[in-house]
C-alpha positions as CSV (number, residue, x, y, z in Angstrom):
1,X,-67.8,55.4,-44.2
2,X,-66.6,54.0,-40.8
3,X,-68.3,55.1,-37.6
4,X,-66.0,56.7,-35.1
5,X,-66.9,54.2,-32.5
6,X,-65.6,51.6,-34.8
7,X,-62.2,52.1,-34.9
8,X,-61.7,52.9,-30.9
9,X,-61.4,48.9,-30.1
10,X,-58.9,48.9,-32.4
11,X,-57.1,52.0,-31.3
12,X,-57.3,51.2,-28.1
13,X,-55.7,47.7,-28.3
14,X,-52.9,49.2,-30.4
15,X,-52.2,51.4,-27.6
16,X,-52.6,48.4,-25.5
17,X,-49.9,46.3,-26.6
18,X,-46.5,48.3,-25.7
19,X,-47.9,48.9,-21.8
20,X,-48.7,44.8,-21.9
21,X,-45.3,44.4,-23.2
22,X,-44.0,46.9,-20.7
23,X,-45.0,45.4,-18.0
24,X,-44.1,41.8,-18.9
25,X,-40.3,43.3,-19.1
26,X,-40.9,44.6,-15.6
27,X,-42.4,41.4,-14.2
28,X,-38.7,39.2,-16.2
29,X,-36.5,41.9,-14.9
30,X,-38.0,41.6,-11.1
31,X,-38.0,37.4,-11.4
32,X,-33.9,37.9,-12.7
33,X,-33.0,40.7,-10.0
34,X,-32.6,38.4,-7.0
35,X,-30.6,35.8,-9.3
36,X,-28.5,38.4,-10.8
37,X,-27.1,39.7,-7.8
38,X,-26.9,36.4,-6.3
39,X,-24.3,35.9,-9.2
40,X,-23.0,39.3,-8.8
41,X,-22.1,38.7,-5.5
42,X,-20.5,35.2,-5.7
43,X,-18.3,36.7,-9.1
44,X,-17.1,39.6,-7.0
45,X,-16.5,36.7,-3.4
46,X,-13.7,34.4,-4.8
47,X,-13.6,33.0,-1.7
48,X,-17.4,32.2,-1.0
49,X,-17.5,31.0,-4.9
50,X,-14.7,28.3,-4.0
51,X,-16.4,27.6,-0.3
52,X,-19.7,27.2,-2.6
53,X,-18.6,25.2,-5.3
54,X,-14.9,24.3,-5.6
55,X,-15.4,22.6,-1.7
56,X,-18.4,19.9,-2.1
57,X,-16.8,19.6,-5.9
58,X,-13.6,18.9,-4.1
59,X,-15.6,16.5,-1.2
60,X,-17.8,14.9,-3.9
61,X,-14.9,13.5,-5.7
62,X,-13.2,12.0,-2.7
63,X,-16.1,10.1,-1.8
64,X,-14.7,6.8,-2.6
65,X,-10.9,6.9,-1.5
66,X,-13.2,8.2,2.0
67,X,-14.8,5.0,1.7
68,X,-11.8,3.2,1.2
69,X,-10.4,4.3,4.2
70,X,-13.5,3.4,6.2
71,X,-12.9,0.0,4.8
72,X,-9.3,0.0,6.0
73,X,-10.0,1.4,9.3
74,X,-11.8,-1.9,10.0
75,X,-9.8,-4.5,7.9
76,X,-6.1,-4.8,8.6
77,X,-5.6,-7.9,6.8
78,X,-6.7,-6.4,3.2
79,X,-4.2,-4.9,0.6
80,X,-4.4,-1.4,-0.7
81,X,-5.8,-3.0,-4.1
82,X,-7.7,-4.9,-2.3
83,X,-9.8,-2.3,0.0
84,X,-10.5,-0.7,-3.3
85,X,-11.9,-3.9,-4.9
86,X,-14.4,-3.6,-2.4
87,X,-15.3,-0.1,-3.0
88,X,-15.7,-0.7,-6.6
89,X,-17.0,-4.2,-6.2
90,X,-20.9,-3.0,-7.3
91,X,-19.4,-0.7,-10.5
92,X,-18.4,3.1,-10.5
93,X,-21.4,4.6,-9.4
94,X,-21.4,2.4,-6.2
95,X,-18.2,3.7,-5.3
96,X,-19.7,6.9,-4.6
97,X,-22.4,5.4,-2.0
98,X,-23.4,7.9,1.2
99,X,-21.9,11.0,-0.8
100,X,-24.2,13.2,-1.6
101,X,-25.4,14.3,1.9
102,X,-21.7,15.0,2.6
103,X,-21.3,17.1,-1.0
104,X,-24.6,18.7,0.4
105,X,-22.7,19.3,3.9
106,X,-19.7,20.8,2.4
107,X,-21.7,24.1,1.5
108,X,-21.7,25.5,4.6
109,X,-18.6,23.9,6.0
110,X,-16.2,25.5,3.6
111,X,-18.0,28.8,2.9
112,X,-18.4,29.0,6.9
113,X,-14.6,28.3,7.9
114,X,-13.0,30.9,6.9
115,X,-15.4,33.9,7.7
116,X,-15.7,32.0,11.6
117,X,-12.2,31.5,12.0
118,X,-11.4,36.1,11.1
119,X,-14.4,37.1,12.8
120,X,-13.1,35.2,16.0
121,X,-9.6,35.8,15.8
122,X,-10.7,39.7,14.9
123,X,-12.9,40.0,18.5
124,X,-10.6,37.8,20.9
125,X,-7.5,38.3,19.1
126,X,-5.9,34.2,19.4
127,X,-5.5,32.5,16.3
128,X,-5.4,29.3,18.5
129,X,-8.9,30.3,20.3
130,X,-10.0,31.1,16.6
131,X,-8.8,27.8,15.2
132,X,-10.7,26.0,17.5
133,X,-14.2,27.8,17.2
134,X,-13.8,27.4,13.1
135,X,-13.1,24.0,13.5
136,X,-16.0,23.4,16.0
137,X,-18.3,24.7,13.3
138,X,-16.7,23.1,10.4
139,X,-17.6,19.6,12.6
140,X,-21.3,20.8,13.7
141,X,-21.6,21.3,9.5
142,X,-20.3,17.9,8.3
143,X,-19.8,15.4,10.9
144,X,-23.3,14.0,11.0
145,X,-23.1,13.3,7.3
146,X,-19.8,12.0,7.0
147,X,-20.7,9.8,10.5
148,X,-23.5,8.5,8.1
149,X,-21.2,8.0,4.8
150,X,-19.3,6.2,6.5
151,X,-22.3,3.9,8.2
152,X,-23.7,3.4,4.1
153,X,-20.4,2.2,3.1
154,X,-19.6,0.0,5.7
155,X,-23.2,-1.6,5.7
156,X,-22.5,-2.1,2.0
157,X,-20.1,-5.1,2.5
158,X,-22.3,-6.4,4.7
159,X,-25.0,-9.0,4.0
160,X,-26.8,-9.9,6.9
161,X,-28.9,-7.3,8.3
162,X,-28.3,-8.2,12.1
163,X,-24.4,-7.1,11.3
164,X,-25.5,-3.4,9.7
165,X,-25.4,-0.4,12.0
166,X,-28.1,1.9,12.3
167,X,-27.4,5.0,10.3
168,X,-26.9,8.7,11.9
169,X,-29.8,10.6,11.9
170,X,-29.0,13.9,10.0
171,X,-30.6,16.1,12.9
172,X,-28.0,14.6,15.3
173,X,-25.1,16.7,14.8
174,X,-22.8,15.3,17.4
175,X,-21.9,12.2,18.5
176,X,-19.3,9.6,19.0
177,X,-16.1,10.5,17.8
178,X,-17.5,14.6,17.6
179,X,-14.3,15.7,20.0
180,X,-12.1,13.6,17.3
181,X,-13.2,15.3,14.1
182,X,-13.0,18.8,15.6
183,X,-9.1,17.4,16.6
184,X,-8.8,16.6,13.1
185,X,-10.0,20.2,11.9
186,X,-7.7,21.8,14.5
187,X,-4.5,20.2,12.9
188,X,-5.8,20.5,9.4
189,X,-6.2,24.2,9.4
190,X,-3.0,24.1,12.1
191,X,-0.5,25.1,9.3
192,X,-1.9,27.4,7.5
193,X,-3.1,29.5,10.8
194,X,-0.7,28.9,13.2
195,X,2.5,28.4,11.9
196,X,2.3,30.1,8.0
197,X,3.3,33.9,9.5
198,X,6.3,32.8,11.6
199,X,7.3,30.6,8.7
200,X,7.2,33.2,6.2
201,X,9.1,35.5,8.1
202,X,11.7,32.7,8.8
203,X,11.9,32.5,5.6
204,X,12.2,35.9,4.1
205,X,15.4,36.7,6.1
């Protein structure tokens, strides 16, 4: 005959098992909370999903027709073919040189635009005043990186060292040409801000 005492260890881890089990469900289901709604939030933000992904997706693929027209801001005796020999003159992946700090930049700079630009005009009421702020941020967000991408690619066809610049710093987040870029942003978004409502109306009569 078996003793009492004998069979509790093994009574005891049977009982055991489901609360071990129970709380290793709780401890997955607390890790996959904060993703869940992370993803929850991004499916029911169209807008924050395309400022997330779609725009560094959008800026990583452009990376080298942008350093194409570094090339041909400097070179005004080179063809079109020929600027883009020199982009792709070390392969594909080459081509792409200083990008990933601007894909990296284009995070904040697209989801940020939009929300800046309603909240301001939404407070001060001036889509022009609005414009501006939203394309002040946009700048502070990605003008230090594409400053630098354009640095890499331009040191790139260089081969002596004394002729390389020094490259941005990525803490700097102005510099020269700052007032320029956020010009650039103000007639980029100028359409779609300033001129779309009268348009429309123009052109529903």
């Amino acid at each position: 005959s078996i003793h009492p005492s004998q069979s509790q260890p093994s009574s005891i881890q049977t009982r055991g098992a489901p609360h071990q089990m129970a709380m290793q469900s709780t401890f997955a289901l607390d890790m996959f909370t904060p993703a869940q709604a992370l993803v929850q939030c991004l499916q029911r933000s169209g807008e924050m999903l395309a400022g997330a992904v779609g725009g560094p997706l959008a800026v990583g693929a452009l990376t080298p027709q942008r350093n194409a027209m570094t090339l041909a801001a400097m070179d005004s005796t080179s063809s079109f073919a020929g600027v883009y020999r020199q982009v792709f003159r070390q392969g594909i992946l080459q081509s792409f040189r200083g990008g990933s700090r601007v894909t990296l930049a284009a995070i904040p700079q697209f989801t940020a635009i939009g929300p800046v630009f309603l909240s301001v005009e939404r407070h001060w009421g001036s889509p022009a005043a609005a414009m501006l702020v939203a394309s002040v941020a946009e700048s502070l967000c990605s003008f230090s990186a594409q400053r630098r991408n354009a640095q890499i690619q331009y040191n790139a066809t260089k081969t002596c060292a004394s002729e390389m610049v020094a490259l941005q710093p990525l803490h700097q987040l102005i510099g020269p040409g700052f007032v320029s870029h956020v010009g650039r942003n103000v007639f980029a978004v100028m359409g779609i801000r300033l001129f779309s409502p009268h348009s429309y109306e123009v052109v529903c009569r």
